[in-house]
Backbone as numpy.savetxt, mean C-alpha at the origin, in Angstrom:
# Nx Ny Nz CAx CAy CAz Cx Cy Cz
-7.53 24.77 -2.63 -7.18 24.40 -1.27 -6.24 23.21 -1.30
-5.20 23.42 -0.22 -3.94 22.05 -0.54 -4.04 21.86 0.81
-4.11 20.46 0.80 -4.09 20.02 2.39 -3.33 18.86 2.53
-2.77 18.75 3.56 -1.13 18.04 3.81 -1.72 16.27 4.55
-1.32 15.39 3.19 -2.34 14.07 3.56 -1.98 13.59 5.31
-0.72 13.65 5.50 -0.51 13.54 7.05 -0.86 13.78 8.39
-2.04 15.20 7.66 -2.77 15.61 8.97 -4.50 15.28 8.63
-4.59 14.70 7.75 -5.88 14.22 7.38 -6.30 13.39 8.78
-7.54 13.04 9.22 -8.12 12.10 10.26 -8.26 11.06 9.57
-8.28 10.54 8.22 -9.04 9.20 7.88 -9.24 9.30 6.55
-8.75 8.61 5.72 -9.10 8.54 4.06 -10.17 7.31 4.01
-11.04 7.44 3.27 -12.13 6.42 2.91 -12.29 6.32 1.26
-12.50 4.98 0.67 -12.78 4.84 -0.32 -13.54 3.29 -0.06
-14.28 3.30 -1.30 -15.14 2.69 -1.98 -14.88 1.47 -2.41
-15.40 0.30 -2.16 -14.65 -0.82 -3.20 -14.91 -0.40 -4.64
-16.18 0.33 -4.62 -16.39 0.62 -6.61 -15.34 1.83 -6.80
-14.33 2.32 -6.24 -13.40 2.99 -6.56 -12.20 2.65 -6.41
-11.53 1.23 -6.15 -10.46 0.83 -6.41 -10.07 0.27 -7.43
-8.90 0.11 -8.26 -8.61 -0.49 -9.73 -8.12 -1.90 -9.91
-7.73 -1.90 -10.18 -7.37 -3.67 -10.69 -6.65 -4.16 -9.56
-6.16 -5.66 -9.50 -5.70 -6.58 -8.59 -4.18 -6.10 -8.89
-3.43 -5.98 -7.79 -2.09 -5.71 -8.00 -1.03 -6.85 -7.78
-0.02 -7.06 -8.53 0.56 -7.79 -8.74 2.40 -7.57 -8.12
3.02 -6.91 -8.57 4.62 -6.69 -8.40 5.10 -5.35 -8.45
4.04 -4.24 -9.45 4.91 -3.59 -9.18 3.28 -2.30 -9.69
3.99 -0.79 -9.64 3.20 0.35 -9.77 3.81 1.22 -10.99
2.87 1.67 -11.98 3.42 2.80 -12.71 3.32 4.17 -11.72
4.14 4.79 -11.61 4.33 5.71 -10.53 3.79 7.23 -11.21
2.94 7.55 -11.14 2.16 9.16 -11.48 2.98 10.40 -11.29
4.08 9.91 -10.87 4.71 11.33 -10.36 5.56 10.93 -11.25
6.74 10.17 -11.53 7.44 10.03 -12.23 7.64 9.33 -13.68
6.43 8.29 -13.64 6.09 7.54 -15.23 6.68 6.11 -14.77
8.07 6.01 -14.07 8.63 4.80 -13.95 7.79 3.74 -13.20
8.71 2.54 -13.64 7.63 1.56 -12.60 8.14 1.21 -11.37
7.66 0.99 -10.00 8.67 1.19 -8.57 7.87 -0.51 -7.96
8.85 -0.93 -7.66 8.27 -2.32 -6.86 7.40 -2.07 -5.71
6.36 -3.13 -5.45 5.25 -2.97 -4.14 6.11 -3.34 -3.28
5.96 -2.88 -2.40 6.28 -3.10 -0.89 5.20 -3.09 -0.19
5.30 -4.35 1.03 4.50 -4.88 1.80 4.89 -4.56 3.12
3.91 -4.84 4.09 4.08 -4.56 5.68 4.21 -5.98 6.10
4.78 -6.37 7.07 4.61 -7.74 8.15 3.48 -7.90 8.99
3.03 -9.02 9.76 2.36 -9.42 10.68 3.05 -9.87 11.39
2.51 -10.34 12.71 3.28 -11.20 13.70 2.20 -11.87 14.37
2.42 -13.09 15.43 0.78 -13.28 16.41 1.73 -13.79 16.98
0.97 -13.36 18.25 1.11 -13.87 19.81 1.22 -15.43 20.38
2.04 -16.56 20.38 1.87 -17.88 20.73 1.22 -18.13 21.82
0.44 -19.19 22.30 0.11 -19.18 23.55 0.81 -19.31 24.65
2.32 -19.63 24.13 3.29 -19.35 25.28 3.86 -17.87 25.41
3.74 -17.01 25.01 3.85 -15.42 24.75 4.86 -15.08 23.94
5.58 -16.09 23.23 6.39 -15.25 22.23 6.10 -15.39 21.11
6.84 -14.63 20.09 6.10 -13.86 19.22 6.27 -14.91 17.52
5.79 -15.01 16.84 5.95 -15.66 15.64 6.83 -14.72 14.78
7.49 -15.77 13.91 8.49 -14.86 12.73 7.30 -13.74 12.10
8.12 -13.00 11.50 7.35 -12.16 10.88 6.80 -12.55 8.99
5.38 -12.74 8.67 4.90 -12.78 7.74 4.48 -11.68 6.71
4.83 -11.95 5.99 4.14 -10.68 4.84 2.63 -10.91 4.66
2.28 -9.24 4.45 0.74 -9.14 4.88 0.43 -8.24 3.43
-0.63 -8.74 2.91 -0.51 -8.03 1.58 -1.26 -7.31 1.60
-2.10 -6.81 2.89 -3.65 -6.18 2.81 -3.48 -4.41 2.58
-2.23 -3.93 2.38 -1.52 -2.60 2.08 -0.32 -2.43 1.49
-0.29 -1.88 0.77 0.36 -2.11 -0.70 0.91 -0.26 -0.44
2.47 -0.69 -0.77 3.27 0.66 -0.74 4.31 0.56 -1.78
4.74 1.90 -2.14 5.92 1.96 -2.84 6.84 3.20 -3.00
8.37 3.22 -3.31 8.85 4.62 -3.18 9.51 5.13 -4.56
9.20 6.39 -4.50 9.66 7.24 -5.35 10.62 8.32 -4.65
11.96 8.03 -5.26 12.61 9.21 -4.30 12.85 8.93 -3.30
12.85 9.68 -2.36 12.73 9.87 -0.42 11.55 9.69 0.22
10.43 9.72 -0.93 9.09 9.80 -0.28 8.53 7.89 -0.70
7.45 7.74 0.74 6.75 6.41 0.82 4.91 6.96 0.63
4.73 6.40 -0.63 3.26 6.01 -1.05 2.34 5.16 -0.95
1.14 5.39 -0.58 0.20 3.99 -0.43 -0.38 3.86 -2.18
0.08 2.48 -2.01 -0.94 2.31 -3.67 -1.42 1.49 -3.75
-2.21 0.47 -1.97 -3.30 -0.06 -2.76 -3.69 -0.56 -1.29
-4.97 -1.07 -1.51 -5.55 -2.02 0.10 -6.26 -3.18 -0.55
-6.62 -4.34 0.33 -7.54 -5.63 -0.01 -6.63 -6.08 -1.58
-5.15 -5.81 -2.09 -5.18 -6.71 -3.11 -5.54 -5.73 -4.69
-5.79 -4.44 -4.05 -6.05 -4.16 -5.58 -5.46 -1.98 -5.26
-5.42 -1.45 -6.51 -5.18 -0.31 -6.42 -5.98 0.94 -6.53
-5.10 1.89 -5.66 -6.23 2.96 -5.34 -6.23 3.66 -6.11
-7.45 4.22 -6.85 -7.74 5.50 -7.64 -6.73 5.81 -8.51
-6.26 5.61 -10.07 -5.63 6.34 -10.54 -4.10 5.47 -10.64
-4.07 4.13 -10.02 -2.95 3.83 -10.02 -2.91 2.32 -11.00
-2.07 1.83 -11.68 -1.71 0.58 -12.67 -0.54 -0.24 -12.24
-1.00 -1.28 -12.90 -0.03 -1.94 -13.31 1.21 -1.77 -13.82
2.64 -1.71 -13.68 3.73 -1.27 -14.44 3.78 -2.05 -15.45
């Protein structure tokens, strides 16, 4: 059975199933090479209503291979199957 992760409702994992603390970059499973992490931003609300610069948020961990964007990690460390480059 192949099922298309985009229409999934919700992936769950385990803290006893995530791998080491991630650092800079990912050995990439699909290709062998190593691909730099990429991070998402934050922002917060001032109490005068505008908005703060944008901060890097490390709590999701991405990277690309190709055309396509991968998650490879949450809380600081990597998911299932994924290393250090």
């Amino acid at each position: 059975m192949q099922l298309d992760a985009c229409n999934l409702p919700f992936t769950a994992i385990g803290n006893s199933e995530l791998g080491g603390w991630f650092e800079k970059s990912v050995r990439c499973p699909n290709c062998g090479e190593a691909h730099t992490l990429e991070f998402g931003t934050k922002r917060t609300m001032h109490t005068d209503g505008t908005w703060s610069d944008p901060v890097t948020c490390k709590s999701t961990a991405f990277y690309r291979c190709g055309n396509k964007t991968y998650m490879a990690g949450v809380g600081g460390r990597y998911l299932p199957g994924l290393e250090e480059a």
